[in-house]
Backbone as XML, in Angstrom:
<?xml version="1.0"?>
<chain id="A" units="angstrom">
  <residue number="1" name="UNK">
    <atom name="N" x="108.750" y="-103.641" z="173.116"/>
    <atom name="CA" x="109.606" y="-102.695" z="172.423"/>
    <atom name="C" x="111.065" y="-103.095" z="172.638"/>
  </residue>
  <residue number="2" name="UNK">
    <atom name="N" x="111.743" y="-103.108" z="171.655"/>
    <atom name="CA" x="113.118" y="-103.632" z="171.654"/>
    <atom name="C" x="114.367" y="-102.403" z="172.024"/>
  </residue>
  <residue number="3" name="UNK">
    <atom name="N" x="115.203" y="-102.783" z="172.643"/>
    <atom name="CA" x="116.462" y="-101.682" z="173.086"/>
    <atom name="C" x="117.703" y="-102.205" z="172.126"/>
  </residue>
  <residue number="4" name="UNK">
    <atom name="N" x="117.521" y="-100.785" z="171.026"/>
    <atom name="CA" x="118.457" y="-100.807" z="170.358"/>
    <atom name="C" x="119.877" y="-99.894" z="170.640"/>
  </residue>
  <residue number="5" name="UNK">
    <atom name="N" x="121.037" y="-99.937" z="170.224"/>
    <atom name="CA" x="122.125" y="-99.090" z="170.586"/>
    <atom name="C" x="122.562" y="-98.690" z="169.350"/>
  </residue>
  <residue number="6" name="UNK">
    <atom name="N" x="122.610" y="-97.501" z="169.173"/>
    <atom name="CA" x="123.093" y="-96.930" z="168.098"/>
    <atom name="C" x="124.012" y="-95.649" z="168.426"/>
  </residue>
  <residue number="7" name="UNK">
    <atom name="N" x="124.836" y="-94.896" z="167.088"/>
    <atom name="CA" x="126.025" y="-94.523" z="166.661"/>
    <atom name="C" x="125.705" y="-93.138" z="165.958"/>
  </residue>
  <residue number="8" name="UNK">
    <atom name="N" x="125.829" y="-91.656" z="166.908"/>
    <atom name="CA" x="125.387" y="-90.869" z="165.818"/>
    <atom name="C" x="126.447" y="-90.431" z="164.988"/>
  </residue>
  <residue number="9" name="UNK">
    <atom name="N" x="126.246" y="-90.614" z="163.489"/>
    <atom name="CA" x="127.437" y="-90.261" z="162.555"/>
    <atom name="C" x="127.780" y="-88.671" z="162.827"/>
  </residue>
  <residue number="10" name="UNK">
    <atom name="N" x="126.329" y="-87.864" z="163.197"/>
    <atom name="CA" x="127.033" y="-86.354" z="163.387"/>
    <atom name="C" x="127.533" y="-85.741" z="164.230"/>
  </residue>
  <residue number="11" name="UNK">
    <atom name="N" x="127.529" y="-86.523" z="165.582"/>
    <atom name="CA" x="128.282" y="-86.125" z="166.636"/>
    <atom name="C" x="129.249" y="-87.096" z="167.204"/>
  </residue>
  <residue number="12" name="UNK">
    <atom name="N" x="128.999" y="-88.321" z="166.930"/>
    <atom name="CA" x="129.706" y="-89.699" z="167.641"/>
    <atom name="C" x="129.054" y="-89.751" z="168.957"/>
  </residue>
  <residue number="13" name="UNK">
    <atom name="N" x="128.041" y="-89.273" z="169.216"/>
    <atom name="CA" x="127.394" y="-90.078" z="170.415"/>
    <atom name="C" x="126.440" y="-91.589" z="170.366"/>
  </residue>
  <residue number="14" name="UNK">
    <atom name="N" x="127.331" y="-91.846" z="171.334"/>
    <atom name="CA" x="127.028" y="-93.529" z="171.297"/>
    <atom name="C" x="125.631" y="-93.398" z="172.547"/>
  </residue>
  <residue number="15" name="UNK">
    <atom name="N" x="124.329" y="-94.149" z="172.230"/>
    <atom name="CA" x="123.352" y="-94.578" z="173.115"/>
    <atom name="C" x="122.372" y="-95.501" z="172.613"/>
  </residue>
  <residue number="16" name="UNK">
    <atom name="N" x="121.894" y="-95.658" z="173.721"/>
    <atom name="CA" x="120.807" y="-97.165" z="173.886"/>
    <atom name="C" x="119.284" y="-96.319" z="173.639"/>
  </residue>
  <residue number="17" name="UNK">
    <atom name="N" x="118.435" y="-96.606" z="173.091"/>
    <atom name="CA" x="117.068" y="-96.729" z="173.238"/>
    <atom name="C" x="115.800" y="-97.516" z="172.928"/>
  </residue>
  <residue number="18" name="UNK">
    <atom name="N" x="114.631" y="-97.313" z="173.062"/>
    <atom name="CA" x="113.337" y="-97.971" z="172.574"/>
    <atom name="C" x="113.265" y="-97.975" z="172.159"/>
  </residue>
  <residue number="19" name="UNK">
    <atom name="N" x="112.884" y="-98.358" z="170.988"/>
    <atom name="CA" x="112.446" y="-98.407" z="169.600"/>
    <atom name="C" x="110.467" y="-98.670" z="169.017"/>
  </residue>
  <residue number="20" name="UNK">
    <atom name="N" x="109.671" y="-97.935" z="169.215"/>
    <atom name="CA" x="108.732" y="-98.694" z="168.719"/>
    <atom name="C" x="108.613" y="-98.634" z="167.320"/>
  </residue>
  <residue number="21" name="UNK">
    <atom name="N" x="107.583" y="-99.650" z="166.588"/>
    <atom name="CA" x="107.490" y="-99.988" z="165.342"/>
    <atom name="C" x="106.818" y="-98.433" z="164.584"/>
  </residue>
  <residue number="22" name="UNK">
    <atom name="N" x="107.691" y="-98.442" z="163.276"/>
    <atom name="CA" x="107.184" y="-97.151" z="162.782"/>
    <atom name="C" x="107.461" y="-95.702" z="163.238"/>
  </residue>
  <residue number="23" name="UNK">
    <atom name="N" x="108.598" y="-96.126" z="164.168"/>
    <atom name="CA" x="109.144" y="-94.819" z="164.413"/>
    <atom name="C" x="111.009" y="-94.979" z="164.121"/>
  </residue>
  <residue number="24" name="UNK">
    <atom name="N" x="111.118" y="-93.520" z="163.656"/>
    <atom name="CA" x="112.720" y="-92.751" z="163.434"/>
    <atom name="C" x="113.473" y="-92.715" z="164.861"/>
  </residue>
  <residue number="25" name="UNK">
    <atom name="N" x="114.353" y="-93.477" z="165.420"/>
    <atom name="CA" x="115.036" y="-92.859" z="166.226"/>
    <atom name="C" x="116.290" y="-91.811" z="166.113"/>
  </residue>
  <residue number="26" name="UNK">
    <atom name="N" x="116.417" y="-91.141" z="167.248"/>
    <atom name="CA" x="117.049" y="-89.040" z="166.983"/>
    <atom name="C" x="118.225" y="-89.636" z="168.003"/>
  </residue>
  <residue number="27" name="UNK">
    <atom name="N" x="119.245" y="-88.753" z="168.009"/>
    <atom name="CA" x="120.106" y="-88.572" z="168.683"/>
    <atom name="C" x="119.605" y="-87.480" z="169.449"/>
  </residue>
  <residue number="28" name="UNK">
    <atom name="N" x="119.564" y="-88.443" z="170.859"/>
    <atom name="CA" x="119.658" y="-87.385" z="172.393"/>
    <atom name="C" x="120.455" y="-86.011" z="172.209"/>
  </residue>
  <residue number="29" name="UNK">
    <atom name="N" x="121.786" y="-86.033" z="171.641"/>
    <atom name="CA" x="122.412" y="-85.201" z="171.907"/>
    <atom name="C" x="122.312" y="-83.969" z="170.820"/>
  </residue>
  <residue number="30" name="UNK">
    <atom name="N" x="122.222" y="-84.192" z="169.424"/>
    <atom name="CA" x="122.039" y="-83.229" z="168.286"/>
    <atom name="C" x="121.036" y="-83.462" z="167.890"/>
  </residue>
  <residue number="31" name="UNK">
    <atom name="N" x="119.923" y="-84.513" z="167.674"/>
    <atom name="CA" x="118.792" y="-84.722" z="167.386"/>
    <atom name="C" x="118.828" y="-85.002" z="165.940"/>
  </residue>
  <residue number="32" name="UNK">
    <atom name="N" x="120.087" y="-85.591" z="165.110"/>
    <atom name="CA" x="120.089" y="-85.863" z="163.961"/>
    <atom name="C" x="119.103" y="-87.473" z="163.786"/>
  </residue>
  <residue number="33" name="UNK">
    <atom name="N" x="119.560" y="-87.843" z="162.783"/>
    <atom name="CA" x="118.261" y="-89.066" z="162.215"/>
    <atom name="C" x="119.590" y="-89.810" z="161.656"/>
  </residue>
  <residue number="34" name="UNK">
    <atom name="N" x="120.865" y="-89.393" z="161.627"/>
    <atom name="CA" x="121.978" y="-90.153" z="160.681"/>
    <atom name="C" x="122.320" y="-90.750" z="161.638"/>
  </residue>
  <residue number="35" name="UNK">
    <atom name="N" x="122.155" y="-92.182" z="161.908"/>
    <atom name="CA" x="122.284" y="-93.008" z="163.047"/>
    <atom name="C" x="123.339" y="-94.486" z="162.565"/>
  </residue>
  <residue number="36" name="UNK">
    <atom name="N" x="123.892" y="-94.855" z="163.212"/>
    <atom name="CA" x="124.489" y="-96.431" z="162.858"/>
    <atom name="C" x="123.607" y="-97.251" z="163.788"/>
  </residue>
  <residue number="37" name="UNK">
    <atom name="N" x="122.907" y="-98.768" z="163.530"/>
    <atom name="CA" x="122.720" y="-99.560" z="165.128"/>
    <atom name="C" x="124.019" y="-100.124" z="164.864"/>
  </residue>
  <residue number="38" name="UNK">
    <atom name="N" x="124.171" y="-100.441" z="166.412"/>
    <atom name="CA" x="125.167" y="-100.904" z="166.817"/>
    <atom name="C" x="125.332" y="-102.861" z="167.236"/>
  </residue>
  <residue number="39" name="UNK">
    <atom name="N" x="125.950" y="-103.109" z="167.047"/>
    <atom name="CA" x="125.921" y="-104.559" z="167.582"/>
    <atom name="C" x="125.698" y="-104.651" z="169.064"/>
  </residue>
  <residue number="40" name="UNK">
    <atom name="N" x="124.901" y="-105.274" z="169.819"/>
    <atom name="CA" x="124.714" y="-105.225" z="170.880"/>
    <atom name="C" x="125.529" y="-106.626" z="171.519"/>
  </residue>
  <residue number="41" name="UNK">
    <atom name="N" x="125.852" y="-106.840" z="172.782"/>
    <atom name="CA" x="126.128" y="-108.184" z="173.410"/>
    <atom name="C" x="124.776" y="-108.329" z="173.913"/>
  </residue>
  <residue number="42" name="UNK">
    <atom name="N" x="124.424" y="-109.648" z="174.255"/>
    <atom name="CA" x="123.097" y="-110.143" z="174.722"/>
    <atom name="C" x="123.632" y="-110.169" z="176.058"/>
  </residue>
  <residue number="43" name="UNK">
    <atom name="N" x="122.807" y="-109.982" z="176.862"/>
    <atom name="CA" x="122.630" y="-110.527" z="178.308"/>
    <atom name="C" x="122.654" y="-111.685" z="178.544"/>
  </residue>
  <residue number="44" name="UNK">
    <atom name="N" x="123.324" y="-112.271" z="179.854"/>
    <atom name="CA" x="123.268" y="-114.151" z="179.848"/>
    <atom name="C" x="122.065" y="-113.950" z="180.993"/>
  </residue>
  <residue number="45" name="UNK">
    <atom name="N" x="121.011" y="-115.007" z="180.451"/>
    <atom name="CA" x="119.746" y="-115.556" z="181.327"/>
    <atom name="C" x="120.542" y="-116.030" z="182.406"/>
  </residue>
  <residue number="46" name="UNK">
    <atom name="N" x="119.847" y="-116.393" z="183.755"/>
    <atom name="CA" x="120.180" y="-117.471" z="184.992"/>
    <atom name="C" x="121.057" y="-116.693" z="185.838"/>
  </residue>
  <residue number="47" name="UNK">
    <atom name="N" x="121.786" y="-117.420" z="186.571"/>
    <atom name="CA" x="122.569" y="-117.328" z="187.690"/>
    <atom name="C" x="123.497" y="-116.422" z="187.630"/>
  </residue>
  <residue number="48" name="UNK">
    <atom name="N" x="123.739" y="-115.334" z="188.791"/>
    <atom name="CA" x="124.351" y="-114.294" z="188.424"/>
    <atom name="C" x="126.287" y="-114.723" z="188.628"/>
  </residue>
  <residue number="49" name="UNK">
    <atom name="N" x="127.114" y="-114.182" z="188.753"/>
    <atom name="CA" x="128.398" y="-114.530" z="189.019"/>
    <atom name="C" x="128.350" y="-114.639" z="190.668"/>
  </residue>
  <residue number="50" name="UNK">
    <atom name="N" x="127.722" y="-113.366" z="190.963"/>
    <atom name="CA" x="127.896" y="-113.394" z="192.826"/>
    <atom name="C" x="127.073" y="-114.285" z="193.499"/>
  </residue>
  <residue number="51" name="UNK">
    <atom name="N" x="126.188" y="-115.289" z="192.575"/>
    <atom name="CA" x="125.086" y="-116.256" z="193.222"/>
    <atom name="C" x="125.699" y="-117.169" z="193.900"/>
  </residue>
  <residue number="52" name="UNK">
    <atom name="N" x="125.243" y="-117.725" z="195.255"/>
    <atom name="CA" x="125.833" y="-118.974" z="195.847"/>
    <atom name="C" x="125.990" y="-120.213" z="194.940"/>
  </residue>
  <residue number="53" name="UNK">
    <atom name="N" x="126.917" y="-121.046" z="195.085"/>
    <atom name="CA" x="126.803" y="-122.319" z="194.427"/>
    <atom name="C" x="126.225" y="-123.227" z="195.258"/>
  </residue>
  <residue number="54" name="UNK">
    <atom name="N" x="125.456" y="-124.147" z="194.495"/>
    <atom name="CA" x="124.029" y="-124.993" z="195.500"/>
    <atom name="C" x="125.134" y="-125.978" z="195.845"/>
  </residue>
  <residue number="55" name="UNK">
    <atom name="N" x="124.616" y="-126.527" z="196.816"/>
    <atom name="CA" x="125.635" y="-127.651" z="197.981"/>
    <atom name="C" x="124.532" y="-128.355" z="197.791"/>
  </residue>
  <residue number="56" name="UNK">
    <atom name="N" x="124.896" y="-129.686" z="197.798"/>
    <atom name="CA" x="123.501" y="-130.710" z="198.045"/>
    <atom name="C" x="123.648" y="-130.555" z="199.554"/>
  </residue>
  <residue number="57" name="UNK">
    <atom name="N" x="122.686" y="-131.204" z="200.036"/>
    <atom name="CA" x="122.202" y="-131.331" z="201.868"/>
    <atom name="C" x="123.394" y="-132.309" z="202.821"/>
  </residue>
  <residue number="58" name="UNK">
    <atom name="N" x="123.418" y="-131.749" z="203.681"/>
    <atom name="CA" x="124.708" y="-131.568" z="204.611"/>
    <atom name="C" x="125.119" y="-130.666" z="205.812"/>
  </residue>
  <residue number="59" name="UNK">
    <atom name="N" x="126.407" y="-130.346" z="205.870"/>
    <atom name="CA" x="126.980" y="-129.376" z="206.820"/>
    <atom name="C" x="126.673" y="-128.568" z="206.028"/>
  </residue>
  <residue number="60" name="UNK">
    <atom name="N" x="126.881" y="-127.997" z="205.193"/>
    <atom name="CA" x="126.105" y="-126.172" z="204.986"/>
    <atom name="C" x="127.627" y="-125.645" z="203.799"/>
  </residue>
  <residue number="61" name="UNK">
    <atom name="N" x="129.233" y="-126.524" z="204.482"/>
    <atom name="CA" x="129.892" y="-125.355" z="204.168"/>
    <atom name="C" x="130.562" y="-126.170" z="202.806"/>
  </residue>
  <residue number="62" name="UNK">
    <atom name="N" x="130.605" y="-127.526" z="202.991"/>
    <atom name="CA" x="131.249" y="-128.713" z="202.228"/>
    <atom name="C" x="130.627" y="-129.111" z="201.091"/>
  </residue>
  <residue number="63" name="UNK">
    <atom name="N" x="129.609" y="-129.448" z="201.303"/>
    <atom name="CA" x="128.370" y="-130.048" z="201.277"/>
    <atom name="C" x="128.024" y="-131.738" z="201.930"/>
  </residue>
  <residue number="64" name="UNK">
    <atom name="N" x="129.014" y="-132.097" z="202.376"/>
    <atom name="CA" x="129.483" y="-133.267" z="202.494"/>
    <atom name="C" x="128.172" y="-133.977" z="203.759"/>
  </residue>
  <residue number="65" name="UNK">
    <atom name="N" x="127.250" y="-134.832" z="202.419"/>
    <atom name="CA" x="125.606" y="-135.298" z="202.788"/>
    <atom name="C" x="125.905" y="-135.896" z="204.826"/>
  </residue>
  <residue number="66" name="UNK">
    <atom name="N" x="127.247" y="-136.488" z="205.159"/>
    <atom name="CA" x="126.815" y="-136.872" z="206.244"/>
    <atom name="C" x="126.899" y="-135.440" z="207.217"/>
  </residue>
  <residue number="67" name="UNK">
    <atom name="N" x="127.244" y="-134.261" z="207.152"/>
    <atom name="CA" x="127.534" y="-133.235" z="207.673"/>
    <atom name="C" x="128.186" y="-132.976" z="208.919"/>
  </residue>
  <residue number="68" name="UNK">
    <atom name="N" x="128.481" y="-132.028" z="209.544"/>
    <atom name="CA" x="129.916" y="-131.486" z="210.114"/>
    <atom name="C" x="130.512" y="-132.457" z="210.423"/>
  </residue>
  <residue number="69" name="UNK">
    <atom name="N" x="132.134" y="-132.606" z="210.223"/>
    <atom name="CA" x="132.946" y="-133.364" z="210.713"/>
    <atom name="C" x="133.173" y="-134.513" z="209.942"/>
  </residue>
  <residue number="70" name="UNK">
    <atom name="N" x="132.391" y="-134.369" z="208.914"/>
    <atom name="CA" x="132.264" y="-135.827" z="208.465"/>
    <atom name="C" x="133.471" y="-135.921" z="207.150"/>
  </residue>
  <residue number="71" name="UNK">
    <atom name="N" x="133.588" y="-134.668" z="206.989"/>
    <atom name="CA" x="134.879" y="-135.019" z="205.649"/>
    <atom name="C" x="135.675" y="-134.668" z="206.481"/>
  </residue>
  <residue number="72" name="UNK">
    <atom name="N" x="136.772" y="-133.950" z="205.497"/>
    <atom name="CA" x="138.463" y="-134.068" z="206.309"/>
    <atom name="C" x="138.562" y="-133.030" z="206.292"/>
  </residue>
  <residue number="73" name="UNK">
    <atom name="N" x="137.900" y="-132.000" z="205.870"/>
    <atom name="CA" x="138.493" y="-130.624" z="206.031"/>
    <atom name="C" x="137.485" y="-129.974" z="207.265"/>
  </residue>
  <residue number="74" name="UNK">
    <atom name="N" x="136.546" y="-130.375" z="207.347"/>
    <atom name="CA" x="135.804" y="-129.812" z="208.811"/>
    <atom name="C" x="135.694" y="-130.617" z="210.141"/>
  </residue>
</chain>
């Protein structure tokens, strides 16, 4: 079932819902049927922003393969 976002023209409440096939979606709030969908942004697949960045094998903090001490900053 797909999550659509839509626009109610009779109240201006903006929301997200399910949609299954063959059905009317209502506004939560007045329960009208006069709806806009809305353009949605997609979600990005993979790696979140707060995810670590992978180091190849090493000291842990550099990545620098011969590890601690071995570059110039540790």
């Amino acid at each position: 079932m797909p999550i659509y976002e839509y626009a109610c023209r009779d109240c201006g409440h903006e929301f997200e819902t399910l949609v299954r096939t063959g059905t009317t979606p209502e506004c939560p709030h007045c329960h009208s049927h006069t709806l806009d969908k809305l353009l949605s942004v997609p979600g990005a697949v993979g790696a979140s922003a707060s995810a670590a960045p992978m180091l190849p094998p090493g000291c842990g903090t550099c990545g620098h393969p011969d590890g601690p001490g071995a570059c110039q900053r540790h």
